[in-house]
TIRO-2110 file (N, C-alpha, C; in Angstrom, 1 decimal):
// TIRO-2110
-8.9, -6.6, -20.6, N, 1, A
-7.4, -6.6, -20.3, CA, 1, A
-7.2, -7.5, -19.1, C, 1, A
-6.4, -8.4, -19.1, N, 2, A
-6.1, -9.6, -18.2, CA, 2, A
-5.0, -8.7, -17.3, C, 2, A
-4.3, -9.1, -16.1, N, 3, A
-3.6, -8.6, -15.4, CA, 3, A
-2.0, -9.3, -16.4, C, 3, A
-1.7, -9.6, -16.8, N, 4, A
-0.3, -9.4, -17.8, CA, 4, A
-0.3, -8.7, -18.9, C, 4, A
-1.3, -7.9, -19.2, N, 5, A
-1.6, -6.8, -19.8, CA, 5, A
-1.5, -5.4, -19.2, C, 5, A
-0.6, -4.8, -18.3, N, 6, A
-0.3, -4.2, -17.5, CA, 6, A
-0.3, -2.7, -17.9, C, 6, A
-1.2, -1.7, -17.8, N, 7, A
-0.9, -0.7, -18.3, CA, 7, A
0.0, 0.5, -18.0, C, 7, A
0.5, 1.1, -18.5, N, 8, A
1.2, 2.0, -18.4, CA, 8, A
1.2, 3.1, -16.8, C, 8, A
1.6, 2.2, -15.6, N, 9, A
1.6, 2.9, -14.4, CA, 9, A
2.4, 3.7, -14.6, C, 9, A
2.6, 5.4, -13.6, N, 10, A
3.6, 5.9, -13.6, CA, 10, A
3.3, 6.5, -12.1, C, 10, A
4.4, 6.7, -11.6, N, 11, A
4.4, 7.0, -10.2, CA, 11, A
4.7, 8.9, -10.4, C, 11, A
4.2, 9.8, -9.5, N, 12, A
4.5, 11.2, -9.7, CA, 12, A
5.7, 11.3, -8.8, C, 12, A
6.9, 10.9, -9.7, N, 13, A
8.0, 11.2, -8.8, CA, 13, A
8.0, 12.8, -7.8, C, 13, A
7.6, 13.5, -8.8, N, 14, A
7.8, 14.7, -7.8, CA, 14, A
7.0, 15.5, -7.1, C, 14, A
5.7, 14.2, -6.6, N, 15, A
4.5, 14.6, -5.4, CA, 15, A
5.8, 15.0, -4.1, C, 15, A
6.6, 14.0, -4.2, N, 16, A
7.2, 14.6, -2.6, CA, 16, A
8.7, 14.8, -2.8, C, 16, A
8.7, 15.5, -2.0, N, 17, A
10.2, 16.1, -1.8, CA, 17, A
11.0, 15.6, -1.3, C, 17, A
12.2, 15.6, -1.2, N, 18, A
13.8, 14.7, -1.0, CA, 18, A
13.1, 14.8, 0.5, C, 18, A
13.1, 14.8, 1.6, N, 19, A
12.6, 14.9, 3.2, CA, 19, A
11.3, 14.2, 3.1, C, 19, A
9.9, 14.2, 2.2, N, 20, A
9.4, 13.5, 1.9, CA, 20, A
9.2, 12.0, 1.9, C, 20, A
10.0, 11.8, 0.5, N, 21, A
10.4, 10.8, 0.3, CA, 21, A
11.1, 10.0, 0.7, C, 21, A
11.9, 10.3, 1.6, N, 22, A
12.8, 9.9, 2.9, CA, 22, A
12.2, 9.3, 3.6, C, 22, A
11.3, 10.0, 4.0, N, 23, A
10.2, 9.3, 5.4, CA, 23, A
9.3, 8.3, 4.2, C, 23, A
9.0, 8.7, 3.7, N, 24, A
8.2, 7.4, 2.9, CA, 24, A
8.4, 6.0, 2.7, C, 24, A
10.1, 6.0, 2.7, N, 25, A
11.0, 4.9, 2.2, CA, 25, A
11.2, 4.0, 3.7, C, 25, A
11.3, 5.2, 4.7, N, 26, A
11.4, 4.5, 5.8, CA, 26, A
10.1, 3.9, 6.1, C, 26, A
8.9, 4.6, 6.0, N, 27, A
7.7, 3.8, 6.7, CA, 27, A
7.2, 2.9, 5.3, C, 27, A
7.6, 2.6, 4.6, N, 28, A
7.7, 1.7, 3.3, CA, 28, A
8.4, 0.1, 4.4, C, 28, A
9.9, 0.2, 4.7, N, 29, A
10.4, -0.6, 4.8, CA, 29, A
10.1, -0.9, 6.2, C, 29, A
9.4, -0.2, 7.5, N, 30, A
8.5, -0.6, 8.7, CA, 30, A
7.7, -1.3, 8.1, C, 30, A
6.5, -1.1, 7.6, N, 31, A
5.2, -1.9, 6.9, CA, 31, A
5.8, -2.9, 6.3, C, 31, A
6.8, -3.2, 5.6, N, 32, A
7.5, -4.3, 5.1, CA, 32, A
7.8, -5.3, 5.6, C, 32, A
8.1, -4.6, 6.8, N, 33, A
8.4, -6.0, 8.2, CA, 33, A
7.2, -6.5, 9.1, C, 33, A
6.4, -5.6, 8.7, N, 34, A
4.9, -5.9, 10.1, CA, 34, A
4.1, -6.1, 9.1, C, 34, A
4.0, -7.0, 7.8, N, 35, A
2.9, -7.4, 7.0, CA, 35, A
2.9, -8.9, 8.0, C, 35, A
1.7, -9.2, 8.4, N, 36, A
1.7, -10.6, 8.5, CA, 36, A
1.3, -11.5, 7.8, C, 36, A
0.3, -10.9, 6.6, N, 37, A
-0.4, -11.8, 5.4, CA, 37, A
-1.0, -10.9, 4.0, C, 37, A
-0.9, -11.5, 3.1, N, 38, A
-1.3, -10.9, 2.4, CA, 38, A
-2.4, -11.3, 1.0, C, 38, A
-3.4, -11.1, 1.1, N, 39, A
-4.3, -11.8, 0.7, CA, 39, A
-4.8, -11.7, -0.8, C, 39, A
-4.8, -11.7, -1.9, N, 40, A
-5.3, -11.6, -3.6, CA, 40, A
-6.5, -11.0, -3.3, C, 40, A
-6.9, -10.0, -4.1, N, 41, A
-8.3, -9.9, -4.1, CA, 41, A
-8.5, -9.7, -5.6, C, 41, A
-9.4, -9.8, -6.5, N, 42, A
-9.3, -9.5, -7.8, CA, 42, A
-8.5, -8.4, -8.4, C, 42, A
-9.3, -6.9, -7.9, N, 43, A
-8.7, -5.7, -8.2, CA, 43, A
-7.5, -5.4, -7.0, C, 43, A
-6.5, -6.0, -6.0, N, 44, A
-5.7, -6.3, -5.8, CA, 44, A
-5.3, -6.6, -4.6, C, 44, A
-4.9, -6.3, -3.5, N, 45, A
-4.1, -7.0, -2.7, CA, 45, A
-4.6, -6.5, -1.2, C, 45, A
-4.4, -7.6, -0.1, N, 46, A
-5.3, -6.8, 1.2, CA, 46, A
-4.0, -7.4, 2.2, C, 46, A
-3.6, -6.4, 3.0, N, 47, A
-2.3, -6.7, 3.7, CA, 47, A
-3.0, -6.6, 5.3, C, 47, A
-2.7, -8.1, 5.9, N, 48, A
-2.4, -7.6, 7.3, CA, 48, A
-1.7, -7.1, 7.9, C, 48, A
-2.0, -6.6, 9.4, N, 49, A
-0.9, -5.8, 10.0, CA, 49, A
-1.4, -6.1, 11.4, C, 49, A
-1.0, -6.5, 12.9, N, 50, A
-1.3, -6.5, 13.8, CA, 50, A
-2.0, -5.0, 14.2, C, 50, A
-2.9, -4.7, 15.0, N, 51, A
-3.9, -3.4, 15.1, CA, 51, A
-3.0, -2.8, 16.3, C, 51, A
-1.8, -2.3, 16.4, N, 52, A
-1.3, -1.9, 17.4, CA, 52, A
-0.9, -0.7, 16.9, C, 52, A
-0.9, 0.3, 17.8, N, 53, A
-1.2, 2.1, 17.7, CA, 53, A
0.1, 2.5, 16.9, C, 53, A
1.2, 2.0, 16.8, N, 54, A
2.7, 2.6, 15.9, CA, 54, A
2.2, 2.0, 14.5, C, 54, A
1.4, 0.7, 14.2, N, 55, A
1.4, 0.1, 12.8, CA, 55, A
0.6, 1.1, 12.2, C, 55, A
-0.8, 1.5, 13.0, N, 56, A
-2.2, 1.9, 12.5, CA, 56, A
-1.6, 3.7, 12.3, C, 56, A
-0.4, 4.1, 13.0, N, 57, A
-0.2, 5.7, 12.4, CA, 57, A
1.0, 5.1, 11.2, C, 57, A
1.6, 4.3, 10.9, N, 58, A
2.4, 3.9, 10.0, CA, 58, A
1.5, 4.2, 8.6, C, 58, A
0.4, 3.2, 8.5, N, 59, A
-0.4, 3.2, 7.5, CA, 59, A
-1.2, 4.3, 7.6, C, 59, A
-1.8, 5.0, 8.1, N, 60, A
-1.7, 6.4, 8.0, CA, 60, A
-1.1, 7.4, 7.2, C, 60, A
0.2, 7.6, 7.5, N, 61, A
0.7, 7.8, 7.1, CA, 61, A
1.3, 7.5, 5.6, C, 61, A
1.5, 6.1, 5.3, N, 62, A
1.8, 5.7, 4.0, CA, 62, A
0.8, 5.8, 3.2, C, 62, A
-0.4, 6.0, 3.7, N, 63, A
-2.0, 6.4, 2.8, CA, 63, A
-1.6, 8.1, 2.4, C, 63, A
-1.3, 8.9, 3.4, N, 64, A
-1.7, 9.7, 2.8, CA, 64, A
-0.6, 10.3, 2.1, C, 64, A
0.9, 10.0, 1.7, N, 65, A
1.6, 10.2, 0.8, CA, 65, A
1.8, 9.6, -0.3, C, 65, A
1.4, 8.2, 0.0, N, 66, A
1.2, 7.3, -1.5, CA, 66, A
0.5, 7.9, -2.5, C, 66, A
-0.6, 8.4, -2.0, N, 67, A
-2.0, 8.9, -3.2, CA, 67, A
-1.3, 10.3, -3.5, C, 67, A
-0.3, 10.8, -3.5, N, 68, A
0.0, 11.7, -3.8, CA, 68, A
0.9, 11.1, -5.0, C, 68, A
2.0, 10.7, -4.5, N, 69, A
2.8, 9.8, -6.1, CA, 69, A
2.1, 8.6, -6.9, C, 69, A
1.1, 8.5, -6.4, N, 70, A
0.5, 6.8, -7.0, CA, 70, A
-1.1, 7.0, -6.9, C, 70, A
-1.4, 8.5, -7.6, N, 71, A
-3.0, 8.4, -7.3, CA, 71, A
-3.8, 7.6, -8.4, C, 71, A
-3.2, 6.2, -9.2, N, 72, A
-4.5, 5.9, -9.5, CA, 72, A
-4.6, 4.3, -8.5, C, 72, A
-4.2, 4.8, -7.1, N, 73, A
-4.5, 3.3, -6.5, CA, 73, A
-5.9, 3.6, -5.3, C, 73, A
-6.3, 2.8, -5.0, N, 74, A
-7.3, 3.0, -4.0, CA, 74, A
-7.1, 2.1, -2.9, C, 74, A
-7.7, 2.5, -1.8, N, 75, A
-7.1, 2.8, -0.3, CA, 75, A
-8.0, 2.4, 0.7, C, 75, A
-8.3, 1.5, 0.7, N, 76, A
-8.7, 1.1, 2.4, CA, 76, A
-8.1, 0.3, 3.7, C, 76, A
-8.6, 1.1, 4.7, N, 77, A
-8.4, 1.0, 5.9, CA, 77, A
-8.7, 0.3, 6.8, C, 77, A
-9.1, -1.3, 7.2, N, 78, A
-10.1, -1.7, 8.2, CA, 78, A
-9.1, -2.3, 9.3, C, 78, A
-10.1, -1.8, 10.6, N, 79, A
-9.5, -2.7, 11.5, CA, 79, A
-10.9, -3.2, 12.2, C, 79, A
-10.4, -4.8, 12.4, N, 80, A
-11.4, -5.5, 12.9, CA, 80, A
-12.1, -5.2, 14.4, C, 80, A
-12.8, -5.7, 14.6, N, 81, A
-13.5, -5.3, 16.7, CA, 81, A
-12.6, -6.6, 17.2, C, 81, A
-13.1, -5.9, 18.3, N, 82, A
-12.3, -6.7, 19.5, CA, 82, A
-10.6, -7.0, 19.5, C, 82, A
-10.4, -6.4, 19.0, N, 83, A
-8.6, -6.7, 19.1, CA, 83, A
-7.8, -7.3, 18.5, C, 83, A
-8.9, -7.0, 16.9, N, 84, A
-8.8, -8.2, 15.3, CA, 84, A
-7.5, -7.2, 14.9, C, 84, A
-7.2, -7.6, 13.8, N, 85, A
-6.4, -7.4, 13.0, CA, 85, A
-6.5, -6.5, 12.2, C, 85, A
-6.1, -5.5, 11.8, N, 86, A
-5.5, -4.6, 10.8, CA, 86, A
-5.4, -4.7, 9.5, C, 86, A
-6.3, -3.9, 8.0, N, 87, A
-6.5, -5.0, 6.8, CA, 87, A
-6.1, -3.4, 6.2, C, 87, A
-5.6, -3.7, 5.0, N, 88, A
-5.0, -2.3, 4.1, CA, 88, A
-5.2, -2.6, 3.1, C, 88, A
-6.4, -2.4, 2.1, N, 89, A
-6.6, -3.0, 0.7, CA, 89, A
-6.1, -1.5, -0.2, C, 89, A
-4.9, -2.4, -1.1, N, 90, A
-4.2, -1.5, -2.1, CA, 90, A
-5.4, -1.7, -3.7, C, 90, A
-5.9, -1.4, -4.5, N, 91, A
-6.1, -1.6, -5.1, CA, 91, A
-6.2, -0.8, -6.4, C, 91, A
-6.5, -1.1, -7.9, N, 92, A
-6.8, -0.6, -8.9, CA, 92, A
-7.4, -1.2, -10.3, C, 92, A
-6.4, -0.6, -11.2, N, 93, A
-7.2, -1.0, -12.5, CA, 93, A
-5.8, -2.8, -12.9, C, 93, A
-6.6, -2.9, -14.0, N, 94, A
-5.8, -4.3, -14.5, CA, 94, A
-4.3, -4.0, -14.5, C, 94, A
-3.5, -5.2, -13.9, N, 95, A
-2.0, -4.9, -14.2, CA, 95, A
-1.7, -4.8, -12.3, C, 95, A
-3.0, -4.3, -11.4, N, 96, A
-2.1, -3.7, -10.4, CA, 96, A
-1.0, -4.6, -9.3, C, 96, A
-1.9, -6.0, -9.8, N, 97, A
-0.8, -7.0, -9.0, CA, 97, A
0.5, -7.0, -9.4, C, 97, A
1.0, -7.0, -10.4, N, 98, A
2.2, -6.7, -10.7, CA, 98, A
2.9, -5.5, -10.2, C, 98, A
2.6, -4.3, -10.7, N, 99, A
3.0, -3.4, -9.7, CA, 99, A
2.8, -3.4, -8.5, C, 99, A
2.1, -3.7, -7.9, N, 100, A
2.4, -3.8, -6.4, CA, 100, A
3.2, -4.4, -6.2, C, 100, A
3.4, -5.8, -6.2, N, 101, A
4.7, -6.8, -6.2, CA, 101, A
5.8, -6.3, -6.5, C, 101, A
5.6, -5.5, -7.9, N, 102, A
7.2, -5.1, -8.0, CA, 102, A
8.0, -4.0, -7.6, C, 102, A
6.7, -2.7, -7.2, N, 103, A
7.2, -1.5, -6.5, CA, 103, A
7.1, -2.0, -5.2, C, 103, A
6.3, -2.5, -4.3, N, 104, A
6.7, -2.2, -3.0, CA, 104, A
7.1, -3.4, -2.2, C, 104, A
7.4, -4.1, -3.1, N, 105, A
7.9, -5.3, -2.6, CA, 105, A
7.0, -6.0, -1.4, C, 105, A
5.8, -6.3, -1.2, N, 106, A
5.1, -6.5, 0.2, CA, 106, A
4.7, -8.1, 0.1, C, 106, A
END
């Protein structure tokens, strides 16, 4: 299956709650603004973020509610030594570049 073969994603709308989801939308649209690149990876997408202590609890945070509405994505966290950069690999099965692009807009 090629990635325009997009399978049947579905988001658990009702992992989180109206107060939940609130806060989610807002630390959605922070991370929105503090991507500074964002890089293809086959199984999908690796987002910078400057390594500064409000970004690194933002994503935090967006990790651990995402996988509650969107658990078939996978989740890593790196931050570089010395004062590198901040990396957040979204990733999954075939299709996920599309969804990512078109849910979270990043």
């Amino acid at each position: 299956m090629n990635d325009q073969e997009q399978p049947g994603y579905a988001c658990n709308l009702l992992a989180l709650d109206r107060e939940e989801r609130a806060r989610h939308s807002q630390v959605l649209a922070e991370l929105r603004q503090a991507v500074i690149a964002r890089r293809s990876m086959p199984d999908g997408y690796a987002f910078q973020f400057a390594p500064e202590v409000q970004n690194l609890a933002l994503l935090a945070e967006f990790i651990a509610r995402e996988r509650l509405c969107c658990p078939f994505f996978g989740f890593a966290l790196r931050v570089e030594r010395n004062g590198g950069p901040a990396w957040l690999e979204l990733t999954g099965e075939a299709g996920i570049h599309t969804f990512i692009t078109a849910e979270l807009d990043w």
